[in-house]
Biopython code that builds the backbone (N, CA, C, O; Angstrom):
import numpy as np
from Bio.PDB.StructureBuilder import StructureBuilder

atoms = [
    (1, "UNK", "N", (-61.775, -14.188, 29.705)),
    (1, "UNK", "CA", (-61.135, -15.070, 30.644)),
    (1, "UNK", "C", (-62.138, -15.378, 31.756)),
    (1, "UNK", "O", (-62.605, -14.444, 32.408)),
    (2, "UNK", "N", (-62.482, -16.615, 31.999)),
    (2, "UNK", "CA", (-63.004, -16.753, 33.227)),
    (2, "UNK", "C", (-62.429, -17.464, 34.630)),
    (2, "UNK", "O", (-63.044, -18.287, 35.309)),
    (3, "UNK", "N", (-61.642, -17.152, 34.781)),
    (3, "UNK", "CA", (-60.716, -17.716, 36.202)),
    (3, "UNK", "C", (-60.520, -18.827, 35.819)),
    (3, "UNK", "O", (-61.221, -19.482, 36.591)),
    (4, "UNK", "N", (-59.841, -19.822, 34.862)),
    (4, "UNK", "CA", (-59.759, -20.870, 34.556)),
    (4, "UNK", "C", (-57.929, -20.864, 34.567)),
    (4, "UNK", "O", (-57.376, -21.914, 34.893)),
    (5, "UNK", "N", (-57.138, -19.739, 34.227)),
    (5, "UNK", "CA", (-56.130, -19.087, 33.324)),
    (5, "UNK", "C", (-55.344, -20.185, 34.504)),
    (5, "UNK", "O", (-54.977, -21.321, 34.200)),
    (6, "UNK", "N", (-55.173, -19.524, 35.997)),
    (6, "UNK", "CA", (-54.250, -20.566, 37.226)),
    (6, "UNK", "C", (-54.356, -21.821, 37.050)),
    (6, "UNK", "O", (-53.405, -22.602, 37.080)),
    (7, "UNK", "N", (-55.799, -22.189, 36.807)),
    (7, "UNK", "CA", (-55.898, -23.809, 36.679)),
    (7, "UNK", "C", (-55.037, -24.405, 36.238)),
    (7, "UNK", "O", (-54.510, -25.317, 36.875)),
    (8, "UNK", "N", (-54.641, -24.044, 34.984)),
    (8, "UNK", "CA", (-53.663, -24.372, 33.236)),
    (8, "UNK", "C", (-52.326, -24.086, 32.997)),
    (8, "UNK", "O", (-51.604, -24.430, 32.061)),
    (9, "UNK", "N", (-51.988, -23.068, 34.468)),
    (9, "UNK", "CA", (-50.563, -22.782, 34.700)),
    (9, "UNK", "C", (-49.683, -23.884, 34.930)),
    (9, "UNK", "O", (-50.038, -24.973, 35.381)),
    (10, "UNK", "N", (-48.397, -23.527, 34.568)),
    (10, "UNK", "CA", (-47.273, -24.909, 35.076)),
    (10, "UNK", "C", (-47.071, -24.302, 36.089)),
    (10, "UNK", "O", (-47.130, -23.076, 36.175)),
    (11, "UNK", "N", (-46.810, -25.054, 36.982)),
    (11, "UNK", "CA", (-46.791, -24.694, 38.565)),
    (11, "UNK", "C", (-45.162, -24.452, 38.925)),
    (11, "UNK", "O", (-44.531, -24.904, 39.880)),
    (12, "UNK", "N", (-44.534, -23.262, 37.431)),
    (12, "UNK", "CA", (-42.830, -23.053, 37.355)),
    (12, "UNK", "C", (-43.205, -21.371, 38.144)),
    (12, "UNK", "O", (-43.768, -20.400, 37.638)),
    (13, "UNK", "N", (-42.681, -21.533, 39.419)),
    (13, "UNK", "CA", (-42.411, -19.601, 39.749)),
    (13, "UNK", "C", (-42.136, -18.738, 38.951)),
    (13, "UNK", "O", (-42.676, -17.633, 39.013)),
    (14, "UNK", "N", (-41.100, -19.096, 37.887)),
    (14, "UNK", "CA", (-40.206, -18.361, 37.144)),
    (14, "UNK", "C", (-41.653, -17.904, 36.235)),
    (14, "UNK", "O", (-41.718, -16.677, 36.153)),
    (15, "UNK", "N", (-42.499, -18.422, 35.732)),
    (15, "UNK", "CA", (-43.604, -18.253, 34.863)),
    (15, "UNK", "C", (-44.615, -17.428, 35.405)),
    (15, "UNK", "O", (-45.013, -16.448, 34.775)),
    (16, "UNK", "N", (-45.130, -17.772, 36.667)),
    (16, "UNK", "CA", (-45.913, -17.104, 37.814)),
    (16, "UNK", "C", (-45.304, -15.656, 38.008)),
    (16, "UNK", "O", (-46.066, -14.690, 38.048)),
    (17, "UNK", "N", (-44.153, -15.524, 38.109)),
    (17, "UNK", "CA", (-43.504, -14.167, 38.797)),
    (17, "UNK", "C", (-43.858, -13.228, 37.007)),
    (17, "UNK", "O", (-44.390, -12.122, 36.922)),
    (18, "UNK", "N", (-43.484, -13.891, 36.076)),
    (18, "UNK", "CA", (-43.516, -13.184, 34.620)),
    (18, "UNK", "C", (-44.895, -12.506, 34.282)),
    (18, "UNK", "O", (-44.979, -11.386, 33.778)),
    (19, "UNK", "N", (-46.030, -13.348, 34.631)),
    (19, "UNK", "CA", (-47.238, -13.084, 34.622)),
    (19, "UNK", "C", (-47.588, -11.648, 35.528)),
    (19, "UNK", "O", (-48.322, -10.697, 35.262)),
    (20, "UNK", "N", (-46.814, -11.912, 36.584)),
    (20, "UNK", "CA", (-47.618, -10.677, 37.003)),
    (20, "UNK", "C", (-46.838, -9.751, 36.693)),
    (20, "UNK", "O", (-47.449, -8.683, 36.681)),
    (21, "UNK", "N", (-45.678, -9.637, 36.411)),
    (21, "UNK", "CA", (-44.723, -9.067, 36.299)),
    (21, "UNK", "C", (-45.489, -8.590, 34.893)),
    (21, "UNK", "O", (-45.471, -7.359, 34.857)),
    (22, "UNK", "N", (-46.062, -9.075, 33.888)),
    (22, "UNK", "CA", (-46.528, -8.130, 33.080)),
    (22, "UNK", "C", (-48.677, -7.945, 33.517)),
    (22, "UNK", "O", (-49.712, -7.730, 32.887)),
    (23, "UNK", "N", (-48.391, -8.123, 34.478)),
    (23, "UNK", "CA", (-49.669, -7.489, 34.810)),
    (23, "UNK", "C", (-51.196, -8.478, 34.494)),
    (23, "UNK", "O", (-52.337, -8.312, 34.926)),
    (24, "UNK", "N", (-50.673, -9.445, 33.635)),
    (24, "UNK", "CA", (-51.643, -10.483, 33.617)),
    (24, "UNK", "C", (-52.345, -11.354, 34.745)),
    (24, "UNK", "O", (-53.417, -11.949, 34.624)),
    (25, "UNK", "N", (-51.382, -11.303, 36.063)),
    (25, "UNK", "CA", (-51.703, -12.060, 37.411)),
    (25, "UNK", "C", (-51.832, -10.697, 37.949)),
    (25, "UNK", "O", (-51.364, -9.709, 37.382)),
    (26, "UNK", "N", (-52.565, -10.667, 39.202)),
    (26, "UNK", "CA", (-52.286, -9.412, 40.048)),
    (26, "UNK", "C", (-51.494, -10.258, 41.393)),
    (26, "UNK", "O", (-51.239, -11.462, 41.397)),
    (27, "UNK", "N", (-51.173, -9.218, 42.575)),
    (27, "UNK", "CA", (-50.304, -9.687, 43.259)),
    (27, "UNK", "C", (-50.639, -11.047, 43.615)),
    (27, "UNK", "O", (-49.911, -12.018, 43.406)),
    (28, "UNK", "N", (-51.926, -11.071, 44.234)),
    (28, "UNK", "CA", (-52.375, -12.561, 44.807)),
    (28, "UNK", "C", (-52.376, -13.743, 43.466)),
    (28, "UNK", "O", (-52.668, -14.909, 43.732)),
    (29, "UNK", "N", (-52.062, -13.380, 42.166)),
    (29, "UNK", "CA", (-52.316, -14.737, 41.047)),
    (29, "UNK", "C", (-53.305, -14.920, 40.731)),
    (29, "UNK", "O", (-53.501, -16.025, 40.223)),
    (30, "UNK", "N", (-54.560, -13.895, 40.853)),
    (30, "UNK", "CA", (-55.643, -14.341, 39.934)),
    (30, "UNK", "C", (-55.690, -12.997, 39.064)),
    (30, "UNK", "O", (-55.115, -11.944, 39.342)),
    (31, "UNK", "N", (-56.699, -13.323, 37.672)),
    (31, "UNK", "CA", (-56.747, -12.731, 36.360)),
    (31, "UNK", "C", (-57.154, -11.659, 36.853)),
    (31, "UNK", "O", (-58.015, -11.315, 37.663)),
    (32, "UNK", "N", (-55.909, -10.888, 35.832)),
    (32, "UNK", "CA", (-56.704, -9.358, 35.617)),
    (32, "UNK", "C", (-57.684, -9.115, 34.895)),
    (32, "UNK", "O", (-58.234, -8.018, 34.992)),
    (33, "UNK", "N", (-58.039, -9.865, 34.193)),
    (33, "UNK", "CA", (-58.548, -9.943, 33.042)),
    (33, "UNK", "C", (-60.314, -11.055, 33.281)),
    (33, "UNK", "O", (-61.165, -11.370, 32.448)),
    (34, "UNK", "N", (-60.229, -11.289, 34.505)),
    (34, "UNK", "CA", (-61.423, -12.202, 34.391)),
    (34, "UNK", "C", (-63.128, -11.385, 34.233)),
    (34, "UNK", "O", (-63.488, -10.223, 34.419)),
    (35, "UNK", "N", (-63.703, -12.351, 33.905)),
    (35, "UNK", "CA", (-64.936, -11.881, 33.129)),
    (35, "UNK", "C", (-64.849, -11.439, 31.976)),
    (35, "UNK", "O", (-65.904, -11.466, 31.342)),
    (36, "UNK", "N", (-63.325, -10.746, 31.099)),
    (36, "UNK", "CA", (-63.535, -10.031, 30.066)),
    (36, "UNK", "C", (-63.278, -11.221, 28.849)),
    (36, "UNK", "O", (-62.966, -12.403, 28.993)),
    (37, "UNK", "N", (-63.567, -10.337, 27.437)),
    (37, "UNK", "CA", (-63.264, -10.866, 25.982)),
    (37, "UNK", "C", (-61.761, -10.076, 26.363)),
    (37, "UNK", "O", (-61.532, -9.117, 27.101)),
    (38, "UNK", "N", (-61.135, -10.667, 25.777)),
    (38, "UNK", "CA", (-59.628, -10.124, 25.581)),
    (38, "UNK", "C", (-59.118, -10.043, 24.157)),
    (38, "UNK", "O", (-59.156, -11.013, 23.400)),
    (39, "UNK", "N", (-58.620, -8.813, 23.804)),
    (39, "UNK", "CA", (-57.801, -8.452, 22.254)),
    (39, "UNK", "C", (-56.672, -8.272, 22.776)),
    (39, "UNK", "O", (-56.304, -7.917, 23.896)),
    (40, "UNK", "N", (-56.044, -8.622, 21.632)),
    (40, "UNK", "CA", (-54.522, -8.099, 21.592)),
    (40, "UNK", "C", (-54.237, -6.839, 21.001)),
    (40, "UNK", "O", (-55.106, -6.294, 20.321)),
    (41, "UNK", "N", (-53.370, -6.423, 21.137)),
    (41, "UNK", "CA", (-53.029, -4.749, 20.663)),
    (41, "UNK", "C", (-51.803, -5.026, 20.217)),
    (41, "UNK", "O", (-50.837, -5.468, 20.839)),
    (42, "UNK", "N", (-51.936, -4.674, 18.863)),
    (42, "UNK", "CA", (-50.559, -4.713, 18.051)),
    (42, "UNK", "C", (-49.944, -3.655, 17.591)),
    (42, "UNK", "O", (-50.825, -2.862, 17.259)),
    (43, "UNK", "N", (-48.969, -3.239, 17.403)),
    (43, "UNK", "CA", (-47.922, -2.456, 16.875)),
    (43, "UNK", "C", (-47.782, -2.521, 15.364)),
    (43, "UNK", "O", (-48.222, -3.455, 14.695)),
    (44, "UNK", "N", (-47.020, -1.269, 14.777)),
    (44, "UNK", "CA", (-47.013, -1.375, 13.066)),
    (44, "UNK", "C", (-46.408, -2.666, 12.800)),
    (44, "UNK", "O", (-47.170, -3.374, 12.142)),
    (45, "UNK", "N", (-45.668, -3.035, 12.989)),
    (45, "UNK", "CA", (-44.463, -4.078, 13.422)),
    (45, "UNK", "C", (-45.283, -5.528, 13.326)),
    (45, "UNK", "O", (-44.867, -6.295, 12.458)),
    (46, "UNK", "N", (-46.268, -5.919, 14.035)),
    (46, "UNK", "CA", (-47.195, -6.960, 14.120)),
    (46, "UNK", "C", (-47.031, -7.983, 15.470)),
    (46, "UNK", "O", (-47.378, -9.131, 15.751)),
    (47, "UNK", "N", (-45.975, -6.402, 16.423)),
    (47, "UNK", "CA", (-45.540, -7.261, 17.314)),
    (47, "UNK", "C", (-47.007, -6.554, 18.632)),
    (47, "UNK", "O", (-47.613, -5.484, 18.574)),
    (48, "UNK", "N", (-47.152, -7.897, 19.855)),
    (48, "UNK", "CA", (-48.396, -7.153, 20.958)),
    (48, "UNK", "C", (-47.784, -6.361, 21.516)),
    (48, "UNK", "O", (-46.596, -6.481, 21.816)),
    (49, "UNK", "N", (-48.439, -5.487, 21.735)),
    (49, "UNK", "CA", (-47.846, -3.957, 22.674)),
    (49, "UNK", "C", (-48.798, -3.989, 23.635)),
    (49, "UNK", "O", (-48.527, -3.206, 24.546)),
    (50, "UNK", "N", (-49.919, -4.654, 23.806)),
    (50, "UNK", "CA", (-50.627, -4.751, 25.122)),
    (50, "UNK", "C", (-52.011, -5.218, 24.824)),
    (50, "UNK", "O", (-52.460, -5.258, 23.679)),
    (51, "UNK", "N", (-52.684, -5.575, 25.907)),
    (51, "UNK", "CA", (-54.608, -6.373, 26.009)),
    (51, "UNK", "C", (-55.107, -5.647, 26.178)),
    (51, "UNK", "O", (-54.690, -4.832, 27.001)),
    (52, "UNK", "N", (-56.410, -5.432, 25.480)),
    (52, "UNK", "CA", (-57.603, -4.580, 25.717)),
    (52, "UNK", "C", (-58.797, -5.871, 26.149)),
    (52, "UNK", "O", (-59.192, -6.768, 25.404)),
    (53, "UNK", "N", (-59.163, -5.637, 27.470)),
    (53, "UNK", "CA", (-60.085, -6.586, 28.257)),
    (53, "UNK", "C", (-61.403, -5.806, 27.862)),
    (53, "UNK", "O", (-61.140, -4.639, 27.574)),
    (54, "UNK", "N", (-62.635, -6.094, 27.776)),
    (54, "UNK", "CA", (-63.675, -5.618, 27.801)),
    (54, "UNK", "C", (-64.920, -7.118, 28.927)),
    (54, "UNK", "O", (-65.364, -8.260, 28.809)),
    (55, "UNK", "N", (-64.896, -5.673, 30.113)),
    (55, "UNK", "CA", (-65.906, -6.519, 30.913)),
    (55, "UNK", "C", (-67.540, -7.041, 30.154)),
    (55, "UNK", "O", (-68.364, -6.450, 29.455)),
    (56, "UNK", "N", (-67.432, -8.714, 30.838)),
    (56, "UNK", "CA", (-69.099, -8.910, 29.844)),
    (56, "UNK", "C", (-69.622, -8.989, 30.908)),
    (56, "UNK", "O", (-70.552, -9.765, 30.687)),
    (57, "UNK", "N", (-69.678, -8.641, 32.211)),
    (57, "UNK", "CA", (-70.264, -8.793, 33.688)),
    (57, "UNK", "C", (-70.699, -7.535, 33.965)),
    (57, "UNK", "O", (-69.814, -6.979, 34.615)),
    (58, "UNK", "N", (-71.807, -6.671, 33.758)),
    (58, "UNK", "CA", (-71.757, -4.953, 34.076)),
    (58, "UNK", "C", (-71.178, -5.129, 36.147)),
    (58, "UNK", "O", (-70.362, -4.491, 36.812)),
    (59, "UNK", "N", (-72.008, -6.168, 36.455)),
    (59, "UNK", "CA", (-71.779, -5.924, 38.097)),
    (59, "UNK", "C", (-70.223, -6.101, 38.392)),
    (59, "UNK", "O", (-69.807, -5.841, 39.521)),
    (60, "UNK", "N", (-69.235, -6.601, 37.251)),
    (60, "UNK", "CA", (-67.950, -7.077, 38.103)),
    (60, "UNK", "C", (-66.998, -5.324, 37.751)),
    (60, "UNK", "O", (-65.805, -5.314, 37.447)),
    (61, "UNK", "N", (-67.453, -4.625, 37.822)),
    (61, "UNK", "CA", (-66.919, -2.848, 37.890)),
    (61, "UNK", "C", (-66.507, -2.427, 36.528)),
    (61, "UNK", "O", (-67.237, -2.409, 35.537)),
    (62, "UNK", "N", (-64.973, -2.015, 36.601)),
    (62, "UNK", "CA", (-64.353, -1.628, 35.452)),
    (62, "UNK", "C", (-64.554, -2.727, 34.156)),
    (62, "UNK", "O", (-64.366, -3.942, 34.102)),
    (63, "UNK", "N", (-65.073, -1.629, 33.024)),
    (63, "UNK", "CA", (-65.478, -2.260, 31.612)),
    (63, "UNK", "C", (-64.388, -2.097, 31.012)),
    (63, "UNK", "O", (-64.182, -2.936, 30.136)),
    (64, "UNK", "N", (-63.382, -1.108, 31.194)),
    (64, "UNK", "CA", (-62.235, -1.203, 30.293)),
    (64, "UNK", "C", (-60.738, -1.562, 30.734)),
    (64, "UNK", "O", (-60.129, -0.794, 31.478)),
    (65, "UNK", "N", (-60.115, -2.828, 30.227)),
    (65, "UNK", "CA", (-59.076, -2.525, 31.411)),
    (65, "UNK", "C", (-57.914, -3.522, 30.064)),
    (65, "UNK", "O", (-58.043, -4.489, 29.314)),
    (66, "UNK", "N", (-56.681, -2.366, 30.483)),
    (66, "UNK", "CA", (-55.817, -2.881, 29.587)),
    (66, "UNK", "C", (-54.520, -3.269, 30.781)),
    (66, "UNK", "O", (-54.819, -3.563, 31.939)),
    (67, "UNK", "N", (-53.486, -3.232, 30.437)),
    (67, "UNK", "CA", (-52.111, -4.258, 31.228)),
    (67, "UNK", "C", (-51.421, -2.664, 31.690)),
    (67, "UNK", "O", (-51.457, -1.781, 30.833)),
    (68, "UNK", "N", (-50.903, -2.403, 32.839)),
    (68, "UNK", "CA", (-50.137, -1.282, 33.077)),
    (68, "UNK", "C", (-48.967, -0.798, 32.344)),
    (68, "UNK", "O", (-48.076, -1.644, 32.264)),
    (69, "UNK", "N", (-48.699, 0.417, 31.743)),
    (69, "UNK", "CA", (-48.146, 0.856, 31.095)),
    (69, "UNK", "C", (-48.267, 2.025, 30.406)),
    (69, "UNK", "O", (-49.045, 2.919, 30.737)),
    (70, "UNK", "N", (-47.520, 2.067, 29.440)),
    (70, "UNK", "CA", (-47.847, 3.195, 27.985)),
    (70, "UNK", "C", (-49.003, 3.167, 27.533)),
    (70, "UNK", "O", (-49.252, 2.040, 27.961)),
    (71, "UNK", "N", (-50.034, 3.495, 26.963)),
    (71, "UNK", "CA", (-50.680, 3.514, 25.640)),
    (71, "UNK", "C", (-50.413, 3.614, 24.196)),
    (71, "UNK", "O", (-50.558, 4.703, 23.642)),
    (72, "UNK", "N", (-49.995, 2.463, 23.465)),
    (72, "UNK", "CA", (-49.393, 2.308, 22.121)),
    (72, "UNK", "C", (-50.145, 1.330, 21.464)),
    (72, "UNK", "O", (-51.076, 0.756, 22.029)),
    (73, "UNK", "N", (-49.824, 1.110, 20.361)),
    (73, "UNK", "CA", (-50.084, 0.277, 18.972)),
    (73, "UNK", "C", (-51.417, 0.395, 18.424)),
    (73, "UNK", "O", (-51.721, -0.311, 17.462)),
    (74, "UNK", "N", (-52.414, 1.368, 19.025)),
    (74, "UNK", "CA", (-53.681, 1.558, 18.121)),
    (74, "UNK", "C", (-53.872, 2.903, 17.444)),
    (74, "UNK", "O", (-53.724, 3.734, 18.341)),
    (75, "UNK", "N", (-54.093, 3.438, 16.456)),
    (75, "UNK", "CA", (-53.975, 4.067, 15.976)),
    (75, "UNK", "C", (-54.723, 4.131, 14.457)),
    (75, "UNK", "O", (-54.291, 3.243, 13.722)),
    (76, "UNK", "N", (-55.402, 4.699, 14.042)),
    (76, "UNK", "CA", (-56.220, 4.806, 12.535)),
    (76, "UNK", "C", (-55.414, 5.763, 11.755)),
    (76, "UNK", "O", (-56.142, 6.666, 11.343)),
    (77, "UNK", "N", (-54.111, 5.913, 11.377)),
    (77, "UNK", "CA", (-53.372, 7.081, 11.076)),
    (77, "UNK", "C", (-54.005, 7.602, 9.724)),
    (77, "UNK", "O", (-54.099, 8.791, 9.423)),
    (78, "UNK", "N", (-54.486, 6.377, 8.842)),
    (78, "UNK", "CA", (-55.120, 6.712, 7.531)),
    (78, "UNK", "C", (-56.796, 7.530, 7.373)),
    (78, "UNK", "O", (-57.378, 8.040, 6.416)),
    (79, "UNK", "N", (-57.128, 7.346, 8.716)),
    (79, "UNK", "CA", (-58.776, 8.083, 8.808)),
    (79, "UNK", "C", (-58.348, 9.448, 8.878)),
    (79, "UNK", "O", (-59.341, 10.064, 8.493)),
    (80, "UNK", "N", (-57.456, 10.278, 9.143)),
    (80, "UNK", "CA", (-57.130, 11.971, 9.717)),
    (80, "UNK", "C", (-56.784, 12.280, 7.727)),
    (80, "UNK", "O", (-57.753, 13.015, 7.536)),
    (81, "UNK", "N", (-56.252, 12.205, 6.650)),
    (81, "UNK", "CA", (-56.033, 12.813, 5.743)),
    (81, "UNK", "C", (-56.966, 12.295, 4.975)),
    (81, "UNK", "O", (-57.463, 12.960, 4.066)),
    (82, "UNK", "N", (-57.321, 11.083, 5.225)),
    (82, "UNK", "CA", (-58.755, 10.911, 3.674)),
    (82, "UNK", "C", (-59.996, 10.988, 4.556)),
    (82, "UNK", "O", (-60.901, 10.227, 4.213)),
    (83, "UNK", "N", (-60.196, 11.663, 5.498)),
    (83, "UNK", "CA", (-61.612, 11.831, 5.942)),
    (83, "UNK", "C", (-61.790, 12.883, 6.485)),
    (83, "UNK", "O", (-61.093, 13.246, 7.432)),
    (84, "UNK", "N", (-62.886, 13.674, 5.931)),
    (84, "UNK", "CA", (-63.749, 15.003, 6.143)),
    (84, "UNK", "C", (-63.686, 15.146, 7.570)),
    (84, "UNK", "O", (-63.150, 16.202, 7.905)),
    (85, "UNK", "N", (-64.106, 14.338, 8.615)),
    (85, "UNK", "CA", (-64.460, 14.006, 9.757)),
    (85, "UNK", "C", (-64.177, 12.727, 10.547)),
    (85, "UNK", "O", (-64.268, 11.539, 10.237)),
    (86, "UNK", "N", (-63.906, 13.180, 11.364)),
    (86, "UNK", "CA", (-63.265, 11.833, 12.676)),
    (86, "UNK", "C", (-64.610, 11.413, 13.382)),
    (86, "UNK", "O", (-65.426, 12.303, 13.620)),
    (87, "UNK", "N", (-64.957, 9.807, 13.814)),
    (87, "UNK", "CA", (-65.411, 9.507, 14.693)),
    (87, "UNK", "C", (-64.447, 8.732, 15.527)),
    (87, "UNK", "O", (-63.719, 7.800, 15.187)),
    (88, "UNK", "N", (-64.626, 9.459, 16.995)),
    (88, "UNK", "CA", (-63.773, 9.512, 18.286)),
    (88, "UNK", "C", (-64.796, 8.278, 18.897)),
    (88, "UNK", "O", (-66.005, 8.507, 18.870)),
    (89, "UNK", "N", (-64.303, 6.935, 19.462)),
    (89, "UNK", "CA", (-65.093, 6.247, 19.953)),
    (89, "UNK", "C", (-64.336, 5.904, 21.671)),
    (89, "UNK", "O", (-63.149, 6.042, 21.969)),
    (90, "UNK", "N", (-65.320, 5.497, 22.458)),
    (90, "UNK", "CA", (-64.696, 5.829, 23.799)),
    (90, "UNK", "C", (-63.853, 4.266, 24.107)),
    (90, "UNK", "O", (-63.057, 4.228, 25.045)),
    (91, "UNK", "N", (-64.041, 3.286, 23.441)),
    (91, "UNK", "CA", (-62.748, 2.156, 23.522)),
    (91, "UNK", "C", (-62.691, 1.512, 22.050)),
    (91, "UNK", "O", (-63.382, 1.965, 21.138)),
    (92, "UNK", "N", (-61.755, 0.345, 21.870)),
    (92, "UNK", "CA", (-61.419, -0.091, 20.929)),
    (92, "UNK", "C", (-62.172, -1.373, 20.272)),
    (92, "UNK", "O", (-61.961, -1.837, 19.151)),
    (93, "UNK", "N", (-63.406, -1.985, 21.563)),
    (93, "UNK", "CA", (-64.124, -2.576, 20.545)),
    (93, "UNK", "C", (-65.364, -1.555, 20.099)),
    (93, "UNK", "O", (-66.231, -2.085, 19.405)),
    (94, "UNK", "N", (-65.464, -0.740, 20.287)),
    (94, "UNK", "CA", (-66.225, 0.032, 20.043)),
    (94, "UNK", "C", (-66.276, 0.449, 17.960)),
    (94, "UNK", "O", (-67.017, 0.306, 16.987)),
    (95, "UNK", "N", (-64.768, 1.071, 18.379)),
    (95, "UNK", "CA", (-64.072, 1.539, 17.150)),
    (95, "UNK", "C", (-64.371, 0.134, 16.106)),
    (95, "UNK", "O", (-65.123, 0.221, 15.135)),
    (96, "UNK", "N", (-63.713, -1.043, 16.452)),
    (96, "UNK", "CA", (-63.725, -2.030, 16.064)),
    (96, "UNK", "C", (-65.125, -2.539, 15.204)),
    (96, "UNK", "O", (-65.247, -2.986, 14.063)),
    (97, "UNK", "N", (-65.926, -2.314, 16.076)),
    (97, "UNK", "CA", (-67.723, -2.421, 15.502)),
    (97, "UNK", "C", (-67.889, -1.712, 14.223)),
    (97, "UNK", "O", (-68.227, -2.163, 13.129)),
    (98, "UNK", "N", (-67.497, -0.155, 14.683)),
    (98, "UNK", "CA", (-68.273, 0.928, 13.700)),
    (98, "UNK", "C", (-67.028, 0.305, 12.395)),
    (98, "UNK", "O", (-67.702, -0.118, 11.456)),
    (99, "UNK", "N", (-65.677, 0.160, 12.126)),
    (99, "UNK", "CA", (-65.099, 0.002, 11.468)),
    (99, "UNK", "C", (-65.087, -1.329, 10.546)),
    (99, "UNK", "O", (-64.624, -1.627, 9.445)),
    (100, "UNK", "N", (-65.817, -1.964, 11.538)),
    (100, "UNK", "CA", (-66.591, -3.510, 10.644)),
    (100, "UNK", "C", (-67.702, -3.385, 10.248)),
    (100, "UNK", "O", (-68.378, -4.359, 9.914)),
    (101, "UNK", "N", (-68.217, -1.905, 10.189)),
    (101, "UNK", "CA", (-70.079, -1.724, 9.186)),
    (101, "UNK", "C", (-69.208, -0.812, 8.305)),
    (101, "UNK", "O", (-69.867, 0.166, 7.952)),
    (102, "UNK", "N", (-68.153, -0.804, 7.907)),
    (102, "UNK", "CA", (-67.688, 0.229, 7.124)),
    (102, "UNK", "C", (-67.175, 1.721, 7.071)),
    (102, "UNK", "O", (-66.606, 2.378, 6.200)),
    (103, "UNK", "N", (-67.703, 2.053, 8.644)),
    (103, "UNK", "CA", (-66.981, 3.500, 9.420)),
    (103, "UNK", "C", (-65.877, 3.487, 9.168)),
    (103, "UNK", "O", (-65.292, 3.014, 10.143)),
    (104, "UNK", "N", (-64.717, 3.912, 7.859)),
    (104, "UNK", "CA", (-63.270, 3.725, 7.968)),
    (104, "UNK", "C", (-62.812, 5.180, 9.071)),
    (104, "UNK", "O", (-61.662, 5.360, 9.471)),
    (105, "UNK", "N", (-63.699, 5.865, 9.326)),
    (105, "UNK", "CA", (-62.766, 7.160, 10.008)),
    (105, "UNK", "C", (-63.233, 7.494, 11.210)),
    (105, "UNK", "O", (-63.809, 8.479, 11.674)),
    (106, "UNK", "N", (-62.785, 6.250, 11.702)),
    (106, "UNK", "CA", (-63.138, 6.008, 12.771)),
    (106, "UNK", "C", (-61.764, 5.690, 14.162)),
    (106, "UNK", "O", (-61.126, 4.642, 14.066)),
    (107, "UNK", "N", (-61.503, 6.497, 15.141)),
    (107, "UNK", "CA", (-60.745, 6.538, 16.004)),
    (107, "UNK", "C", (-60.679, 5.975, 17.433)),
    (107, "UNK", "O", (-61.698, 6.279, 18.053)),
    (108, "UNK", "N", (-60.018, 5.428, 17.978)),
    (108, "UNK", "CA", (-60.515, 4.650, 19.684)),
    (108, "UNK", "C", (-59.918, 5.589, 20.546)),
    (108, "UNK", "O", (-58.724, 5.751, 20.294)),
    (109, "UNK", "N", (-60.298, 6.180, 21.366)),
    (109, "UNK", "CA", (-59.426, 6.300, 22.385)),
    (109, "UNK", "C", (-59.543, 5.321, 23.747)),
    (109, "UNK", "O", (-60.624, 4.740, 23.836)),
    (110, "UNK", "N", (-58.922, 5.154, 24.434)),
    (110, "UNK", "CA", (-58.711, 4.178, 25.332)),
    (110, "UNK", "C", (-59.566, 3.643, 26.738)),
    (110, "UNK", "O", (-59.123, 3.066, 27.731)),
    (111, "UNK", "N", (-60.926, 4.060, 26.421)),
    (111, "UNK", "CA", (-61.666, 4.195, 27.661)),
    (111, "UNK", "C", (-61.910, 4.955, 28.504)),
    (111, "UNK", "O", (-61.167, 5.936, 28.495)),
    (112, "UNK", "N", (-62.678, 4.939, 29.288)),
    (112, "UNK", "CA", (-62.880, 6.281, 30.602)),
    (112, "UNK", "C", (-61.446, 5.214, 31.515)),
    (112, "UNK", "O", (-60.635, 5.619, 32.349)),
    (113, "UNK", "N", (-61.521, 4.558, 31.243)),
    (113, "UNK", "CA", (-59.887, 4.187, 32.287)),
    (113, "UNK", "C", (-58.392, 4.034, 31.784)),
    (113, "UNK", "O", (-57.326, 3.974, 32.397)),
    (114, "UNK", "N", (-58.740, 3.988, 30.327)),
    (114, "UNK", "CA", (-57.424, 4.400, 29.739)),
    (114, "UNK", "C", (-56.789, 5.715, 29.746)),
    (114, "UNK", "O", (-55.693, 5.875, 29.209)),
]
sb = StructureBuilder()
sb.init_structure("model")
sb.init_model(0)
sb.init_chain("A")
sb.init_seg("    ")
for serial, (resi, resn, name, xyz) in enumerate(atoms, 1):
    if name == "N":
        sb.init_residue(resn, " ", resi, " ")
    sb.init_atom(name, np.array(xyz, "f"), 0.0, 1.0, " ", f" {name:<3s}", serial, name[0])
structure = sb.get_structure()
């Protein structure tokens, strides 16, 4: 996201208040999410259970930043019984990488801020 997200808004409160209300606006209405690539986080279900932001700015601070809440819908449940050994990776594009060269046993946990 690069601060573009307000630009493109309908200028409806009811929409504005929802946004932050799930954490996508912060209080003042700009992105939580700016500077980052943004994933979605899905559930078994195929429904989003929350964003995984990854900062591409090292100077703009926090590299990992997901929407306030629980921690749910990621999970490798099939790497723990068909694999000798776990690789524990410290976020989810991380996991994501090693699991696209073929690492199937491979695990995310949620960041140094998750």
């Amino acid at each position: 996201m690069n601060g573009s997200l307000k630009k493109i808004l309908p200028e409806d409160p009811a929409v504005i208040k929802t946004l932050k209300t799930l954490g996508i606006l912060n209080a003042k209405g700009n992105e939580i999410f700016y500077n980052c690539v943004v994933f979605p986080i899905y559930d078994t279900d195929g429904a989003i259970v929350n964003l995984y932001g990854r900062n591409i700015d090292p100077a703009h601070g926090v590299s990992h930043l997901y929407l306030a809440g629980s921690r749910s819908g990621l999970v490798n449940r099939q790497a723990v019984p068909r694999s000798a050994s776990i690789i524990l990776t410290e976020s989810i594009i991380d996991a994501v990488t090693l699991y696209d060269q073929g690492f199937t046993n491979v695990i995310p946990a949620y960041g140094v801020n998750g």
